[in-house]
C-alpha positions as CSV (number, residue, x, y, z in Angstrom):
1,X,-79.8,32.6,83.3
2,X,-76.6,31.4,84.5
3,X,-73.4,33.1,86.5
4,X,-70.6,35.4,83.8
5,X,-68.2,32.8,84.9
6,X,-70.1,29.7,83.7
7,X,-70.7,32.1,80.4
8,X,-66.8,32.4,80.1
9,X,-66.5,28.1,80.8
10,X,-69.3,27.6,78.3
11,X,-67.6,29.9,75.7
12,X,-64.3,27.7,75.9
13,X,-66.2,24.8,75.3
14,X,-67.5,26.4,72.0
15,X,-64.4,27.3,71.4
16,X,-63.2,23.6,71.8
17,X,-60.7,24.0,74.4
18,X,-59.9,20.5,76.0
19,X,-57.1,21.9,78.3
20,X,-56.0,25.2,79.9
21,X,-53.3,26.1,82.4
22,X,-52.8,28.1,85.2
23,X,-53.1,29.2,88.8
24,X,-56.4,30.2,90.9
25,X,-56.6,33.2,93.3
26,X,-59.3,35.6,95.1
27,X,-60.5,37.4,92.1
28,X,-60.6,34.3,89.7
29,X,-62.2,31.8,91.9
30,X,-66.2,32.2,90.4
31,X,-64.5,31.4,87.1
32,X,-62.8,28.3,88.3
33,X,-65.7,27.2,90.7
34,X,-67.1,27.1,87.3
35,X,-64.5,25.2,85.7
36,X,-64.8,22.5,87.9
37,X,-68.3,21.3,86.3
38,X,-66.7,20.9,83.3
39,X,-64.5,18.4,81.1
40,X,-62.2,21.0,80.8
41,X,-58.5,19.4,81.8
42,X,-57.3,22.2,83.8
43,X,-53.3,21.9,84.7
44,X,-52.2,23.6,87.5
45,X,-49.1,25.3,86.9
46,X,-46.3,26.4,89.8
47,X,-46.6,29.9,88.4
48,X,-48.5,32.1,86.3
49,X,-45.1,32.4,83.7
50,X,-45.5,28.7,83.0
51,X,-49.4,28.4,82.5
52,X,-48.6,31.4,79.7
53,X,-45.3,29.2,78.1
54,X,-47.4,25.7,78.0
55,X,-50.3,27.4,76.2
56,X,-48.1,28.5,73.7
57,X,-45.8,24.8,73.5
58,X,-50.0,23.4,73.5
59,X,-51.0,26.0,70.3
60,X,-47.6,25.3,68.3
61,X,-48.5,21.7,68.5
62,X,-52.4,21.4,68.1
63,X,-52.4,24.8,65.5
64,X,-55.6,26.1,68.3
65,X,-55.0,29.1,70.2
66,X,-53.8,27.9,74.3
67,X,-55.4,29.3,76.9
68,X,-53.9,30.5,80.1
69,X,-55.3,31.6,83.5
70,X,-53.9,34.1,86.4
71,X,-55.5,36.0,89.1
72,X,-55.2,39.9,89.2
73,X,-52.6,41.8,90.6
74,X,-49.3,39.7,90.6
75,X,-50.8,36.9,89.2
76,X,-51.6,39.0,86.1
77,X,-47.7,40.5,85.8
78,X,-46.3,37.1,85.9
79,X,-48.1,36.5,83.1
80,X,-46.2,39.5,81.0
81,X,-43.3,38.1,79.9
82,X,-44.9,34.8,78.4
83,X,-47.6,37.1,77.0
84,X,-44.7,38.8,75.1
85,X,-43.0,35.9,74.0
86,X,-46.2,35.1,72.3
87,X,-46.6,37.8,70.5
88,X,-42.8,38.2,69.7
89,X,-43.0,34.8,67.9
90,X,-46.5,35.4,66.9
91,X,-48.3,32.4,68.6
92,X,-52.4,32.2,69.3
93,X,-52.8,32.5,73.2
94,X,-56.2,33.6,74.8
95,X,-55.3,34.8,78.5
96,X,-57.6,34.8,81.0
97,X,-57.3,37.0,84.2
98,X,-59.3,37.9,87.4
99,X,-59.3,41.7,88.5
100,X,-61.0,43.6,91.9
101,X,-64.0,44.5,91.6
102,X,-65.8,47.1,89.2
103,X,-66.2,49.4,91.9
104,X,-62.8,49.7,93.1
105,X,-61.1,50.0,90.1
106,X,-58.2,52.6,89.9
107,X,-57.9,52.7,93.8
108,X,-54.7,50.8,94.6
109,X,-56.8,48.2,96.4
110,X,-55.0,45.0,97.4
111,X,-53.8,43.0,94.4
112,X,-54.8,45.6,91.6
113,X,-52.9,46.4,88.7
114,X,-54.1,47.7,85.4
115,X,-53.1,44.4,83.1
116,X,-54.6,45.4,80.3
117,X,-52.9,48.8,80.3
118,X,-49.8,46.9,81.3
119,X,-49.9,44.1,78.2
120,X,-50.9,46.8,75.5
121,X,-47.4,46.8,74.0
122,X,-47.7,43.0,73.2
123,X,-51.2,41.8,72.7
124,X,-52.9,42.2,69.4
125,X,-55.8,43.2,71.5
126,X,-57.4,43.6,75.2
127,X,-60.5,43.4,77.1
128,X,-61.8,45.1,80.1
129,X,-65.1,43.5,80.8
130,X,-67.7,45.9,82.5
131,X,-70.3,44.5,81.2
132,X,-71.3,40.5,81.6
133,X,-73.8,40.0,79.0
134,X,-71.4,41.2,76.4
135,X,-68.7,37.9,77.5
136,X,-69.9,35.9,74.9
137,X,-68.8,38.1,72.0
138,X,-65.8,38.9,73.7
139,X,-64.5,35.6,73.8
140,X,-65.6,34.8,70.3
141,X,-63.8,38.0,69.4
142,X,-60.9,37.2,71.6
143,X,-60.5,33.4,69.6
144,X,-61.0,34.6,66.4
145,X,-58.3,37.6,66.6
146,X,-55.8,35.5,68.3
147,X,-55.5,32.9,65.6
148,X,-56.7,34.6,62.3
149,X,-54.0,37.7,60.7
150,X,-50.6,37.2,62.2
151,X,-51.7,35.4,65.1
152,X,-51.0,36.8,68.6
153,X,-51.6,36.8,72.0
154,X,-55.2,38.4,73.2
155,X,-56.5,39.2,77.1
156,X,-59.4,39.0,78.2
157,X,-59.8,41.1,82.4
158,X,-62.6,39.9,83.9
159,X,-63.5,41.8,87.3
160,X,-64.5,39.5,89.9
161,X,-68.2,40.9,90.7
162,X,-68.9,40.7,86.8
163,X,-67.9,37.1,87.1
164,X,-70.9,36.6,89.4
165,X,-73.2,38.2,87.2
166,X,-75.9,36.8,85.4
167,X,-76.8,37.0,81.8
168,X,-78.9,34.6,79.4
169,X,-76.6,32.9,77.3
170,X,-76.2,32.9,73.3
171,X,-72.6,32.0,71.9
172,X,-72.3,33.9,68.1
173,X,-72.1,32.3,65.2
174,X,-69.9,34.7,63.4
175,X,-67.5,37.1,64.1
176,X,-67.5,40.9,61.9
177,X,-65.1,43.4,63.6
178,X,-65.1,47.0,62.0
179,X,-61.5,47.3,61.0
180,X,-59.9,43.9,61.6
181,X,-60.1,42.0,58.1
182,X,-56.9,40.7,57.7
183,X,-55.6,40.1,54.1
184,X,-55.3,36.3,53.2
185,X,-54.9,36.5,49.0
186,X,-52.2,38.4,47.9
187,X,-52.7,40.7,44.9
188,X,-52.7,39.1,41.5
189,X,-50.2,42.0,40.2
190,X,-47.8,41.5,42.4
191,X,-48.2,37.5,42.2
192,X,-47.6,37.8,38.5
193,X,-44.2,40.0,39.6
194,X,-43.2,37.3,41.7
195,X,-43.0,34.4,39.0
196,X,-41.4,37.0,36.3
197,X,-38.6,37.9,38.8
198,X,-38.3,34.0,39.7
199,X,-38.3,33.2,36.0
200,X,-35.6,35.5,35.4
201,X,-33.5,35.0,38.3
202,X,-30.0,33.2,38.2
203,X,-29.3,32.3,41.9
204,X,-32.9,32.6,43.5
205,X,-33.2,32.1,47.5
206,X,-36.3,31.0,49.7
207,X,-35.8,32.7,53.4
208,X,-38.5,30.9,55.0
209,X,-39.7,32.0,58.8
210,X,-42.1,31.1,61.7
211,X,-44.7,32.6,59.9
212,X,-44.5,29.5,57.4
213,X,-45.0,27.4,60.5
214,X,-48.0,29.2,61.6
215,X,-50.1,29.3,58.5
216,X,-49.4,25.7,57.7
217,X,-47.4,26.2,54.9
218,X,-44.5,23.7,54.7
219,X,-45.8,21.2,52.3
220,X,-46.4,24.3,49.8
221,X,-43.1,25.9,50.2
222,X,-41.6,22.5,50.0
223,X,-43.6,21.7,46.5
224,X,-42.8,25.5,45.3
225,X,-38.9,25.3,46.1
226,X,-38.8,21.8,44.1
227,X,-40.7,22.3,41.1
228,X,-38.5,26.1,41.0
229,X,-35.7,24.4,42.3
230,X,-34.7,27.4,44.4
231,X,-32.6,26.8,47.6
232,X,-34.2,27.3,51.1
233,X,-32.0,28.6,54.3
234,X,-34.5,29.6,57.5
235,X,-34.6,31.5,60.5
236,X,-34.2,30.0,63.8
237,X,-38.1,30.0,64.0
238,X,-38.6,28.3,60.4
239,X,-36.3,25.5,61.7
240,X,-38.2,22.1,60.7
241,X,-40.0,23.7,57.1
242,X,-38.6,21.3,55.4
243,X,-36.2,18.2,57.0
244,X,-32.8,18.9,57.7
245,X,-31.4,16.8,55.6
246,X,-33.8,17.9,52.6
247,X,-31.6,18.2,49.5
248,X,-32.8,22.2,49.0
249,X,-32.1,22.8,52.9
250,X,-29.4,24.6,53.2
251,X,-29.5,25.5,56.9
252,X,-30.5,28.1,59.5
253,X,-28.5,31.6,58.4
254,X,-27.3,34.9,60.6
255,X,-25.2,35.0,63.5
256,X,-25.6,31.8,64.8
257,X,-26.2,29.8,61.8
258,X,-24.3,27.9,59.1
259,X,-21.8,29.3,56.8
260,X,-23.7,27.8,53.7
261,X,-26.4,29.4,54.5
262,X,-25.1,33.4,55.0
263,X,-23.2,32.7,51.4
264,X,-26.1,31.7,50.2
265,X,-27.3,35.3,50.8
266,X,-24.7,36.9,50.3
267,X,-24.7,35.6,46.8
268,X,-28.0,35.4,45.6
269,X,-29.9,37.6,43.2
270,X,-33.2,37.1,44.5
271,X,-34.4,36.9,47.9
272,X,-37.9,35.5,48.1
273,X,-38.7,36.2,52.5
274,X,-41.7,34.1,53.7
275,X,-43.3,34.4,56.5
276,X,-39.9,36.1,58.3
277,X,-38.8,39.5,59.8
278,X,-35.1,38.6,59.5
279,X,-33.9,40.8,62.4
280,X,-30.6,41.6,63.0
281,X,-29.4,38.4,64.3
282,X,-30.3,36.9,61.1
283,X,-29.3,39.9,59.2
284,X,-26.5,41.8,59.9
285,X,-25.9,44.9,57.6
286,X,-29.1,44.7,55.5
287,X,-28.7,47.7,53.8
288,X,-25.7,46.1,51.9
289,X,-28.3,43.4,50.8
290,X,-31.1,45.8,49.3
291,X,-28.5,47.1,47.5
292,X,-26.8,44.3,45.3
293,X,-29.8,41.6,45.7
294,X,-34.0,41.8,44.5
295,X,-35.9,41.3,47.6
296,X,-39.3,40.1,47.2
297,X,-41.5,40.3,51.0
298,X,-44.4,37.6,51.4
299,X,-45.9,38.2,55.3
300,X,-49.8,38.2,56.3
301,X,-48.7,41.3,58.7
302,X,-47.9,44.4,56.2
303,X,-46.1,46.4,59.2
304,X,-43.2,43.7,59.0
305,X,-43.0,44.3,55.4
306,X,-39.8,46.2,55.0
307,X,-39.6,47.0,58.8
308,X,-35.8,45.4,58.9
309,X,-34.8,45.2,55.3
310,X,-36.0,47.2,52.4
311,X,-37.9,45.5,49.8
312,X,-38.4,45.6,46.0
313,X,-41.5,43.6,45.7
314,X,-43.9,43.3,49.1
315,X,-46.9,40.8,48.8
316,X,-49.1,41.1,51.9
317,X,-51.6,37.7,52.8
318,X,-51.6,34.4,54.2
319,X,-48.4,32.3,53.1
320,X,-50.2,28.9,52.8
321,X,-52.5,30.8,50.2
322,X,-49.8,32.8,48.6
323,X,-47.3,29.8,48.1
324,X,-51.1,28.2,46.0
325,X,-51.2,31.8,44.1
326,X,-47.8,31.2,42.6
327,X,-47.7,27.5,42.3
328,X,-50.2,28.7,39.4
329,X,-48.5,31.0,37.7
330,X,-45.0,29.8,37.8
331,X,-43.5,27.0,35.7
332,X,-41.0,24.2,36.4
333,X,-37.2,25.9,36.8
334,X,-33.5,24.8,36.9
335,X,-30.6,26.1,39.2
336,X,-28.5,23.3,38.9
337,X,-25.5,24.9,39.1
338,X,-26.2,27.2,42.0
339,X,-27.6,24.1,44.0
340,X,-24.6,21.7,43.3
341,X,-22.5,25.2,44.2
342,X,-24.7,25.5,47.4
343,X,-24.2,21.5,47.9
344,X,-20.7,21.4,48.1
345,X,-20.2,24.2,50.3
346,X,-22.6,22.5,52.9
347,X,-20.6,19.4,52.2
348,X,-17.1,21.3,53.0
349,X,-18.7,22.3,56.3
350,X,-18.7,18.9,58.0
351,X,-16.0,18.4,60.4
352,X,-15.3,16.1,63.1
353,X,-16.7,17.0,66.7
354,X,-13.9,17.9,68.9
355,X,-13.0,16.2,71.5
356,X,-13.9,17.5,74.7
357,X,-12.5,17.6,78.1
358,X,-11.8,14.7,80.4
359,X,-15.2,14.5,82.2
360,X,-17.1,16.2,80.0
361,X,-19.7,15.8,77.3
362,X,-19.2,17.8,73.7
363,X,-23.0,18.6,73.4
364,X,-22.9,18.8,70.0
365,X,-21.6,15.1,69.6
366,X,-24.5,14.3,71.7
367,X,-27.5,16.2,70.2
368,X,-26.6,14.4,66.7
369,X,-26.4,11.1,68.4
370,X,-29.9,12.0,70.1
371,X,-31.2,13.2,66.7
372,X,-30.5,10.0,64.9
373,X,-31.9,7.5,67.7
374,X,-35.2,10.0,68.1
375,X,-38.3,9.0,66.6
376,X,-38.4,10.8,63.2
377,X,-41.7,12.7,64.8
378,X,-40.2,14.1,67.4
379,X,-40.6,17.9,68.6
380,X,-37.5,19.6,70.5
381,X,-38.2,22.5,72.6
382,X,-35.3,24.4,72.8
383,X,-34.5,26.9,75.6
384,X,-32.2,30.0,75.7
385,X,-28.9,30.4,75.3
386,X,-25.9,28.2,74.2
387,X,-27.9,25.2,74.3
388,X,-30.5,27.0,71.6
389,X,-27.7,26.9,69.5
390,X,-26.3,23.7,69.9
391,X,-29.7,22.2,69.6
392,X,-30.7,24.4,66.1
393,X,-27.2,23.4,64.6
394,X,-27.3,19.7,65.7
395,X,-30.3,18.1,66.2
396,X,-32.1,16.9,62.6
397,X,-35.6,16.9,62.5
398,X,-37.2,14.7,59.8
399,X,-41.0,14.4,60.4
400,X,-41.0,16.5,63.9
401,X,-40.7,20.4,64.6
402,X,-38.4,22.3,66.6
403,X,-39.9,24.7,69.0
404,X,-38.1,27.6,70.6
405,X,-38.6,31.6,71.7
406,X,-36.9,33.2,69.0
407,X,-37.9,37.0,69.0
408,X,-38.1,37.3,72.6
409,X,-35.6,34.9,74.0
410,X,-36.8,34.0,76.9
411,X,-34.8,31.5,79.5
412,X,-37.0,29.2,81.4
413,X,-39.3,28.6,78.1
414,X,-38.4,24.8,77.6
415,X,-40.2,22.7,80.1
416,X,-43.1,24.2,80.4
417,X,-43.8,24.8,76.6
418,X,-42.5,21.2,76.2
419,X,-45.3,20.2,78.4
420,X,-47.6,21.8,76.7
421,X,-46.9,20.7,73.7
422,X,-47.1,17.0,74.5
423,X,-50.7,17.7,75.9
424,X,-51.8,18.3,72.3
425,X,-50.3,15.5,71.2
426,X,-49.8,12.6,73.9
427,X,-49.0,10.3,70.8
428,X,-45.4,11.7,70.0
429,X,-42.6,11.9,71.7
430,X,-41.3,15.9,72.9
431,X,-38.0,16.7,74.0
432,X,-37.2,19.7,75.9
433,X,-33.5,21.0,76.1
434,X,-32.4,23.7,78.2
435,X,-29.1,24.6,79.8
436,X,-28.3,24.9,83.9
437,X,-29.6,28.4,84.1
438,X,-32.3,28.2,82.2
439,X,-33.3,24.8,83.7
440,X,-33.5,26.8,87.0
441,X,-36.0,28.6,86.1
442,X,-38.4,26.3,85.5
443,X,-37.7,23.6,87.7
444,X,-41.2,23.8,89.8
445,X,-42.5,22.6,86.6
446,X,-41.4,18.8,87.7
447,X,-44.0,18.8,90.1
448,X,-46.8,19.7,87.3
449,X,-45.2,16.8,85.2
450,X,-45.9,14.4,87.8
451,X,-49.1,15.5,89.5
452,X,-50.4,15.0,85.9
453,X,-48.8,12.0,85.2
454,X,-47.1,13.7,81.8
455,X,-44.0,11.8,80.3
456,X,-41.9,14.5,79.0
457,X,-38.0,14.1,78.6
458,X,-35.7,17.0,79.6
459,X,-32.1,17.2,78.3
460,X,-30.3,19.7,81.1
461,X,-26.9,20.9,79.5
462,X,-24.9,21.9,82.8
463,X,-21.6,23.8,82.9
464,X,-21.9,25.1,86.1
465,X,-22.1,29.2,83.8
466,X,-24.3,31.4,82.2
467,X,-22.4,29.7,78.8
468,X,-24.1,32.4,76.3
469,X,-23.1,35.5,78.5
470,X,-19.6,33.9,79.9
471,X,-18.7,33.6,76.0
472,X,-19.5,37.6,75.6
473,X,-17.5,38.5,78.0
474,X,-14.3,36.2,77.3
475,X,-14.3,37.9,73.6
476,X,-15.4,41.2,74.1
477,X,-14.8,42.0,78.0
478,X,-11.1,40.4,78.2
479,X,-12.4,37.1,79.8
480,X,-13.7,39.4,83.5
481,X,-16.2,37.2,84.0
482,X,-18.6,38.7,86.2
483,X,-22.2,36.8,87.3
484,X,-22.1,33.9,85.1
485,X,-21.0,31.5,87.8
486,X,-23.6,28.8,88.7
487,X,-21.5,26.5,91.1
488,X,-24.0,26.4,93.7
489,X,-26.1,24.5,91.2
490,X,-27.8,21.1,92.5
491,X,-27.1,17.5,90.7
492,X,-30.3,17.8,88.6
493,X,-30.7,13.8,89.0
494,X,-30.7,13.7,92.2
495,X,-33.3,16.9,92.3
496,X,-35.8,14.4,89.4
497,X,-35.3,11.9,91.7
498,X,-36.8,13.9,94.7
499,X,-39.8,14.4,92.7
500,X,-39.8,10.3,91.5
501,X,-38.7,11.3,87.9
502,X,-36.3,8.4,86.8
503,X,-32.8,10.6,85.7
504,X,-29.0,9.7,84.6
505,X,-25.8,12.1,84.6
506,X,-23.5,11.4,81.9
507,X,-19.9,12.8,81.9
508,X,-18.9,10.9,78.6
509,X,-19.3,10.5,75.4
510,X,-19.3,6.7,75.6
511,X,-22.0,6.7,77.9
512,X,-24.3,8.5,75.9
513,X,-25.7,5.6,73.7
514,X,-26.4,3.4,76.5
515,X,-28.2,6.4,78.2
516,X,-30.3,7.3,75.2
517,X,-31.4,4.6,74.5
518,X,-33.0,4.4,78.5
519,X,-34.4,7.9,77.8
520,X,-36.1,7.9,74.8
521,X,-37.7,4.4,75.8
522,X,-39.0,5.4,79.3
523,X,-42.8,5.6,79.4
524,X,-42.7,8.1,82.3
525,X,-40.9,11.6,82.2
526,X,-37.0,11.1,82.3
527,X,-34.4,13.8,83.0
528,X,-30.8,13.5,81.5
529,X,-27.6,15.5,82.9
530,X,-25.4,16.2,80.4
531,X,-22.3,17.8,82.2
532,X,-20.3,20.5,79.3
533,X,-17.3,21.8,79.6
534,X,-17.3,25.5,81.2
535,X,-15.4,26.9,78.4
536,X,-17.6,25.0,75.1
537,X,-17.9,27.3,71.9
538,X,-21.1,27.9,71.6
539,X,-20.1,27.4,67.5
């Protein structure tokens, strides 16, 4: 026999969980008295929020579910907002939480809230455990929903007294949930009226999304755009399917994207969407597109199928298997003229940076520079805001993968997601970029990066505003500005140093190369200031 809570640490070690993260209180203590017998690397985040955004930067990178850990009661509600950005972006996260005991359930006792009631909206499931013997399928179950499907975020509520229950222990072998059987093959009819609308298509267009990402699909869209020779364009989340400077890349599309890439759509007959919702920053008037363009739907979630745009042919399964379905049926093809169309009007895009400001930094200039000295492997974790943009537009990834919180947009996503991420892979090198708001949200997080010795580089864009919501309201709110000011902001170098984090403030262009250089080769974490212009375009 042996306590719930060692059941729930011997489950994660099944599970083959090296690290977790999060932050220890009353009701979660048998479970982490229990973790401390273990191998497990536990990483103490400065709060809950955090511990939920690094084990979703640690499952983007090492393709497992993360798992994060919060007491109840507030602990718990910090956790909400990166349990939503999980599931907006659909990313594998087991979270773990204490509650009050069983028998004081539903009494407003101190640090009670109903989390699972609270996270229904954006979990693919929940558990309330009440009974400890029954933790060992849980947890199985939890695992196996979180990552199979469209993967998601699940919870698993433990009460404290069921944590120091006792049960004999016996981890499943299998999992077989009535009702949860998520398709993975498409159908062969609607395969077969894929390659006929691809065979007879003029201007044919890939759409690729997140969802590529996730099911570890990029090799196979790559091998199906070239032997079809169709064009590719991407949501912010498909960023890094295939390198930037691919020859069939034609760039990220919708409201922030490139203009090659909204003709693109705009132009095309046939609209092949994988593994992408294309919302309505990506689309903007989509029922003009379903009307003028064939719109075939590839997603492993049929409730996204024709949620935002309407869709002539919908083929529901896993996009890594689907991409092999139609490699089979479809033969070698030829767009040349609507590539070499597609090819010039990227070309014609290219300008000059601008120059900026005396004092100042143009941030675009600078995340090309720091694309083309990175090491071709690198992952950038992008934050929120202007410096999202900047960083989807200009920096290049080759071999590496760009991270960000596309559906949910949450600020202070970066660091700790960045941090994450380089805990499932200590062998590359990971980027995070964030401007000075978002920075401040997440600037605890240096502390984690040096009690754990992880050597993370952070890019802080600082312009002193909220850039994003200052630019709003110069276009659409005759330039009032109102709240966007962040003068009382600290020198961020100065703050790294406090913590021993070696860091540089550049106000120049010319110093950039020089200060590169220093940052990418640091063995130890490294924080540049980049200081931007109050005013820069976001395009």
């Amino acid at each position: 026999m042996i306590t719930a809570a060692e059941a729930m640490v011997r489950c994660l070690e099944e599970e083959g969980v090296k690290v977790v993260f999060g932050y220890p209180g009353a009701a979660i203590c048998p479970f982490y008295d229990a973790l401390a017998s273990t191998d497990i690397k536990h990483i103490l985040v400065r709060q809950e929020q955090n511990g939920g955004h690094a084990a979703s930067g640690y499952s983007r990178i090492s393709g497992r579910p993360g798992v994060c850990i919060a007491t109840s009661g507030p602990g718990a509600t910090n956790l909400l907002t990166a349990i939503a950005t999980a599931y907006a972006d659909s990313i594998p996260i087991v979270a773990i939480t204490g509650q009050v005991s069983t028998d004081l359930l539903g009494r407003d006792v101190f640090q009670e809230v109903d989390i699972t009631g609270a996270a229904e909206p954006f979990v693919k499931h929940s558990y309330l455990v009440k009974d400890a013997t029954q933790i060992p399928r849980i947890f199985k179950e939890a695992f196996h929903i979180a990552a199979t499907g469209r993967p998601g975020p699940v919870l698993i509520d433990v009460p404290v007294d069921i944590q120091n229950s006792k049960l004999e222990f016996e981890y499943p072998e299998a999992v077989d949930i009535r009702g949860y059987k998520p398709s993975v093959k498409g159908h062969v009819g609607q395969i077969k009226k894929v390659a006929e609308a691809i065979s007879h298509a003029e201007r044919p267009l890939i759409c690729a999304g997140g969802g590529v990402i996730n099911a570890g699909a990029c090799k196979q869209l790559a091998s199906f755009a070239e032997c079809c020779d169709i064009p590719v364009i991407t949501t912010m989340m498909g960023l890094g399917i295939l390198p930037t400077d691919h020859p069939l890349n034609f760039g990220m599309l919708g409201m922030h994207g490139c203009r090659t890439a909204n003709e693109a759509v705009l132009n095309s007959d046939l609209l092949l969407l994988i593994g992408a919702r294309v919302s309505d920053r990506a689309i903007a008037s989509p029922s003009v597109l379903e009307g003028r363009t064939k719109i075939i739907h590839i997603d492993v979630d049929p409730a996204e199928i024709g949620k935002n745009v309407g869709v002539s042919i919908p083929v529901v399964g896993d996009a890594k298997v689907i991409l092999d379905q139609i490699a089979e049926v479809v033969g070698k093809e030829e767009h040349t003229d609507w590539v070499r169309k597609l090819t010039e009007s990227k070309k014609s895009c290219m300008r000059d940076f601008d120059k900026p400001t005396q004092g100042c930094v143009n941030p675009k200039q600078f995340l090309s520079m720091l694309s083309d000295k990175a090491p071709s492997n690198t992952t950038v974790v992008a934050d929120v805001g202007q410096n999202q943009i900047w960083t989807a537009n200009y920096f290049k990834i080759r071999d590496g993968k760009f991270i960000t919180t596309g559906g949910m947009g949450t600020m202070g996503y970066s660091v700790p997601a960045a941090m994450g991420a380089k805990l499932a892979d200590m062998g590359h090198n990971v980027i995070a970029i964030c401007g000075d708001g978002s920075f401040q949200m997440q600037m605890m997080e240096l502390a984690t990066l040096c009690q754990f010795h992880i050597p993370l580089k952070i890019v802080v864009m600082k312009n002193n505003r909220l850039g994003m919501v200052r630019e709003l309201q110069t276009k659409n709110w005759g330039d009032r500005q109102m709240a966007v000011h962040l003068d009382g902001s600290p020198n961020f170098a100065i703050l790294a140093s406090a913590y021993g984090i070696p860091a540089k403030t550049i106000t120049d262009i010319s110093q950039a190369g020089e200060a590169i250089n220093e940052f990418l080769q640091a063995d130890t974490s490294f924080l540049l200031e980049v200081i931007v212009d109050e005013n820069e375009s976001t395009l």
